[in-house]
N, C-alpha and C positions, 0 to 999 in steps of 0.2 A: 504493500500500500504506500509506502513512505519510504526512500533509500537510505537508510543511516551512512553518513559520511565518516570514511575511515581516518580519514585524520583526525577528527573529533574523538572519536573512541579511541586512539591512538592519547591525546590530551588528558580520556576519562583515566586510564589505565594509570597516570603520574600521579592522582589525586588518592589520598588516602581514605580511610572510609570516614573519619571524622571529618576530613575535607570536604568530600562529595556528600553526607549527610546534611552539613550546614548549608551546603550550597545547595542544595536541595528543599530544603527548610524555606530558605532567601525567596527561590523562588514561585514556588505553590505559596508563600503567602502573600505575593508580588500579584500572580495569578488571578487569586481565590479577592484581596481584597484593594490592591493596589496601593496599600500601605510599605514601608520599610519596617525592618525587622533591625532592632534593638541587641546587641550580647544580652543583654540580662533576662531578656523573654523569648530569647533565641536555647539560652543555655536549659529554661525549665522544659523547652517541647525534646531535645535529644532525648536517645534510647541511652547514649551515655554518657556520665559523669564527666561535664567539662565546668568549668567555673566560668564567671563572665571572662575573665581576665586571657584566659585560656582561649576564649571563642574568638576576642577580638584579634589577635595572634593569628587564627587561623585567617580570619577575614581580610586581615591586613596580607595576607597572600593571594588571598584569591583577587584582590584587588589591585595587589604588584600582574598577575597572569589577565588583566582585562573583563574578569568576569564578572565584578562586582562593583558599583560606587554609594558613595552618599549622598545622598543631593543636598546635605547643608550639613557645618559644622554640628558636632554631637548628634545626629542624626542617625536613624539605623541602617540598613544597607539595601539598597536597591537592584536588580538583575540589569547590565549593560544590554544592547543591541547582542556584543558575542559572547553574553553572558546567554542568553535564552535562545540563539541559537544552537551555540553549546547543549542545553539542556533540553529543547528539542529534537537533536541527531543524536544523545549518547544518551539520555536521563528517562525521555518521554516512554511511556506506555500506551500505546495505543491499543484500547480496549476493543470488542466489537459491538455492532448496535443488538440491543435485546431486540428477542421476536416482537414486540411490543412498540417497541419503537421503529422496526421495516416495517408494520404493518402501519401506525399511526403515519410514517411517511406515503404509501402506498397509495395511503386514503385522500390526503390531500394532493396527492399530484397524481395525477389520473386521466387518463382520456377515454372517454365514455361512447366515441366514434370518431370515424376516419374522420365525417365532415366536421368535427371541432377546428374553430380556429388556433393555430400553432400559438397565437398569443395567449389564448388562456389556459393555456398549459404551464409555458413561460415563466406566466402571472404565477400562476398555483405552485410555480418550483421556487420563486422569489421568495414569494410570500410564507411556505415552510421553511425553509432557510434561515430568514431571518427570525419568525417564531422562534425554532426551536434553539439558535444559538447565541440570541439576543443582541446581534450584529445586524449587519445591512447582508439581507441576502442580494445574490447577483447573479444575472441569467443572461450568456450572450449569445447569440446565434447569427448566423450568414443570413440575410434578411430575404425571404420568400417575395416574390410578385405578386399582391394580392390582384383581384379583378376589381377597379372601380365601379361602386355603383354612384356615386354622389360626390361633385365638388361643389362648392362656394369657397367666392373668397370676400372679406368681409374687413373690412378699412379697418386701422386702428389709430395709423395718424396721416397728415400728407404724403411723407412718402415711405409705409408703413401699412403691410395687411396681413389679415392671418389666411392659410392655404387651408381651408378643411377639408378633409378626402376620407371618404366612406367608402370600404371595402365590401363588399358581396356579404361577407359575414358581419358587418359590421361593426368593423374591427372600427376606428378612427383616427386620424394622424394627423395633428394640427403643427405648422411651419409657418414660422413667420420670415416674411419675404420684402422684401425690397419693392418698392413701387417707381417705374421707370417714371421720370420728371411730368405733370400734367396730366395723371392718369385722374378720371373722373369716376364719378360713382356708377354713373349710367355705362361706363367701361369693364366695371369692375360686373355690373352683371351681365353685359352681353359675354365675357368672357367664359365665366361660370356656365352662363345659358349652351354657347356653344357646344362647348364639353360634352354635357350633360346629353344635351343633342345627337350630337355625333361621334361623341367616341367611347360613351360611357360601357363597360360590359369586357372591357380590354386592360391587361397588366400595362404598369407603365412602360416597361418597355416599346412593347407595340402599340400604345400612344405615343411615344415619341416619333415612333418608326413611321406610324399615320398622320401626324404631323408632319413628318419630309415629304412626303408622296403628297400630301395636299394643301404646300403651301401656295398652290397660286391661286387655287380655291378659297383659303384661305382668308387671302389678301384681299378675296372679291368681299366675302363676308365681314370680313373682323377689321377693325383699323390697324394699325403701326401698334398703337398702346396695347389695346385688347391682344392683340398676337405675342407680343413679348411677355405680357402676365401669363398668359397661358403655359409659354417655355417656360418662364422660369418658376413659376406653382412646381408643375410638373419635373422639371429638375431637381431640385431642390428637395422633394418629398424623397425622391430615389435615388440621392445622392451624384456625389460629383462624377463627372462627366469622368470617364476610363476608371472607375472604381469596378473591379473586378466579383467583388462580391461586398457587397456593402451590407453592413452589420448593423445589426439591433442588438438596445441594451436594458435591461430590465431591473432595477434597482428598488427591492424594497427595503423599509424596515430604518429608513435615516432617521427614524427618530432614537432609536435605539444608541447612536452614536453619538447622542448630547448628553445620554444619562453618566453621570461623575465627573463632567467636564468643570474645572476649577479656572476661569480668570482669561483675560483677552487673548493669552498665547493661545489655550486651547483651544480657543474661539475662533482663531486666524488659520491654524492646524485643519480645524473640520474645513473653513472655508476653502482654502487649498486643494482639499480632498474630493471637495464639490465642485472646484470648477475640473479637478482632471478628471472627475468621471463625465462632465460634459463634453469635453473634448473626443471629437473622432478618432482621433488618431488612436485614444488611450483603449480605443475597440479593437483596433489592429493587435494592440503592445499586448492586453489581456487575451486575445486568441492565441499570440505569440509565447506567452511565457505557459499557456495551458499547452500545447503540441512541445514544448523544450526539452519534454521529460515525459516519462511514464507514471502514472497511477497521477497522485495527491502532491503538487507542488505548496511546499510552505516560503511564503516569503515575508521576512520579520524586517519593516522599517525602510531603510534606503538599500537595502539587499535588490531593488527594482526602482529604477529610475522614475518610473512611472508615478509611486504614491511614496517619494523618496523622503520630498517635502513636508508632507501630512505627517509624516513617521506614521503609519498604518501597517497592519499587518493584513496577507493575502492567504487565505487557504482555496486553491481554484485546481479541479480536474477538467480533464477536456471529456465530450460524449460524442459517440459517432455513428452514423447510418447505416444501413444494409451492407455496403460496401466497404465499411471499415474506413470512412473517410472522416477527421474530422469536422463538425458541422457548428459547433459549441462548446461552451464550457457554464459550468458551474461552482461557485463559491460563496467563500463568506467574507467580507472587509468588514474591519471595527480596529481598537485598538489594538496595542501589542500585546495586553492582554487579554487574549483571548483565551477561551478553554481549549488546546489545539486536538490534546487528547481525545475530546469529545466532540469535538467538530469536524474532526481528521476522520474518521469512519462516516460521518454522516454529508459531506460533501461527498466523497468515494462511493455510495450507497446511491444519492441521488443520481451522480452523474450515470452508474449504471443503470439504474433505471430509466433514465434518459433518452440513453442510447437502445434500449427495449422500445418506451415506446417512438423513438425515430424512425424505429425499421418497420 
C-alpha cells in the first residue's frame, strides 16, 4: 500500500529504543492533539523509567538529527517536516479498514446505473473522504464531454458575464467570461438563443467543430459580438485550446481545514492552499504526482511544490479504467497532521473502488 523508504529504516535502526519510544511519544501527540510534549509529561507516559532530566538529553539528540524542534523557549517538542516523514516511512502502522467501515464507504459512493452522471459519483467520493477523515476530500478526473442541453449567458458587469451550460443530465457548469468591448444585453440573448437553436444536443467538442463548418452562416445570423460570446462561453467551459485532456476537480469538506486554525499566518496558509487548488495547472501536478508511484503516495508539506507554500499534507492514489489507464485520482488535503494511518487505507480502498466502478 505505502513503500517504506530504506534509508529511513536505515536512520530507525541508529535510534535506540528509549530514542524511538520518545520520539514516538513527540509525535502521536503532535498527531492526536497538535500540542508539544513537555520532558516532564513526556517522562510519566514511557513504558520506562526515565527522569525529566534524562528525556530532555535524549530530545536534545533527536533535535541535533533534525527530527525534532521547539517552537519557543521552555517549550515542549514538536515533530519537524523530517521528523514525520521519518515516522511515517519507519514508525507508521498502517492498519486495514474494518468490514464496517468498506461497507459504510460502499454505501456512500455508489452508482446505482450506467446512466448516472460521472459527477455525482465524484461528488459522493469527495464528500466521504472528507466525512470520514475530517480533511478536505478530493476527487480529480480527465473531464468527460457532456451533451448540452441548455446555455445562457447572463451579464454580471460591463464587460463581465457568467456562461451557464446544462448538461443532458443536468449536470451545470457556470464560467465567468470576458465580454468582448460593447456587447449589449439584446446580444447576450440572441447568442444564448442561437445555441440553444442550433447546436444544443452536441458535446462541446462538436460545437466547436459546428461552429467552423458554419461560420458564414453564422455571420449571416449572429453579429461580430454575438459570434465571439458564443466562442468564447464555449471555450472556456472546455478549456484551453490544445488541452489534451482537460480535468475536473472536486473539493469537499474546506471547512474542515479552519477547524484549530490559530492567528493571520494560518489564515494566509489556508488562503494559499485555496488559490492553488484553483489553479489549472495544480490539476495536471495532482494527476502527476498520483501516476509517480504505485498504490498511496504521502506527501508531508513542501515535499510537492504544488501545496509547498500552504505547508499541507497530501494523501492521493491514482484509479483506473477497463484498460488499466489512468483516469483519476483520489485523496485527502488538510494539515500535516493528519491521521495518515487511518487515512492511508481509506484513500487506497476508495481509489479501488473507483477504479471498479470506472470499468
Amino acid at each position: 500500500m505505502v513503500l517504506r523508504n530504506p534509508q529511513k529504516q536505515g536512520i530507525a535502526s541508529t535510534l535506540d529504543e528509549r530514542s524511538g519510544e520518545i520520539f514516538r511519544r513527540i509525535v502521536e501527540t503532535y498527531l492526536e492533539s497538535g500540542e508539544p510534549l513537555g520532558s516532564r509529561n513526556l517522562s510519566r507516559l514511557l513504558p520506562m523509567s526515565l527522569s525529566p532530566a534524562s528525556v530532555r538529553n535524549v530530545m536534545s539528540d533527536l533535535e541535533d538529527l533534525g527530527l525534532i524542534y521547539s517552537p519557543h523557549v521552555s517549550a515542549g517538542r514538536l515533530p519537524t517536516q523530517t521528523g514525520l516523514r521519518f515516522f511515517v516511512d519507519a514508525f507508521m502502522q498502517v492498519g486495514n479498514l474494518s468490514a464496517e467501515e468498506r461497507t459504510s464507504i460502499e454505501r456512500q459512493v455508489r452508482r446505482g446505473d450506467r446512466d448516472q452522471p460521472v459527477e455525482s459519483l465524484l461528488t459522493e467520493a469527495s464528500q466521504m473522504l472528507s466525512g470520514m477523515s475530517r480533511g478536505a476530500g478530493l476527487v480529480i478526473t480527465t473531464k468527460s464531454d457532456p451533451v448540452l442541453k441548455h446555455v445562457e449567458f447572463i451579464r454580471l458587469a460591463p464587460t463581465k458575464a457568467l456562461a451557464v451550460l446544462v448538461g443532458d443530465h443536468d449536470q451545470v457548469e457556470n464560467r465567468i467570461i470576458e465580454l468582448p468591448a460593447g456587447v449589449t444585453s439584446a446580444q447576450l440573448t440572441e447568442a444564448a438563443n442561437f445555441v440553444n437553436a442550433h447546436l444544443a444536443g452536441q458535446t462541446i467538442p462538436e460545437l466547436r467543430a459546428q461552429l467552423e463548418k458554419v461560420k458564414k452562416t453564422v455571420r449571416g445570423e449572429l453579429d461580430a459580438l454575438s459570434q465571439d460570446l458564443v466562442e468564447r462561453g464555449l471555450a472556456i467551459w472546455s478549456g484551453s485550446e490544445g488541452d489534451e485532456k482537460p480535468a475536473r476537480l472536486i473539493v469537499r469538506g474546506r471547512a474542515n481545514l479552519l477547524e484549530g486554525l490559530e492567528g493571520s499566518e494560518d489564515i494566509e496558509r489556508l488562503r494559499m492552499l485555496f488559490d492553488d487548488l484553483e489553479k489549472k495547472d495544480s490539476l495536471i501536478e495532482l494527476l502527476n504526482l498520483a501516476e509517480s508511484g504505485p498504490g498511496v503516495r504521502i506527501f508531508i508539506g513542501s515535499e510537492n511544490k504544488l501545496f509547498s507554500l500552504s505547508g499541507s499534507s497530501l494523501i492521493v492514489a491514482p484509479y483506473r479504467d477497463s484498460d488499466d489507464r489512468i483516469v483519476g485520482a483520489v485523496g485527502v488535503i488538510g494539515p500535516t497532521r493528519l491521521n495518515y494511518s487511518r487515512i492511508v487505507p481509506m484513500v487506497d480502498y476508495t481509489a479501488q473502488l473507483m477504479s471498479r466502478l470506472s470499468r
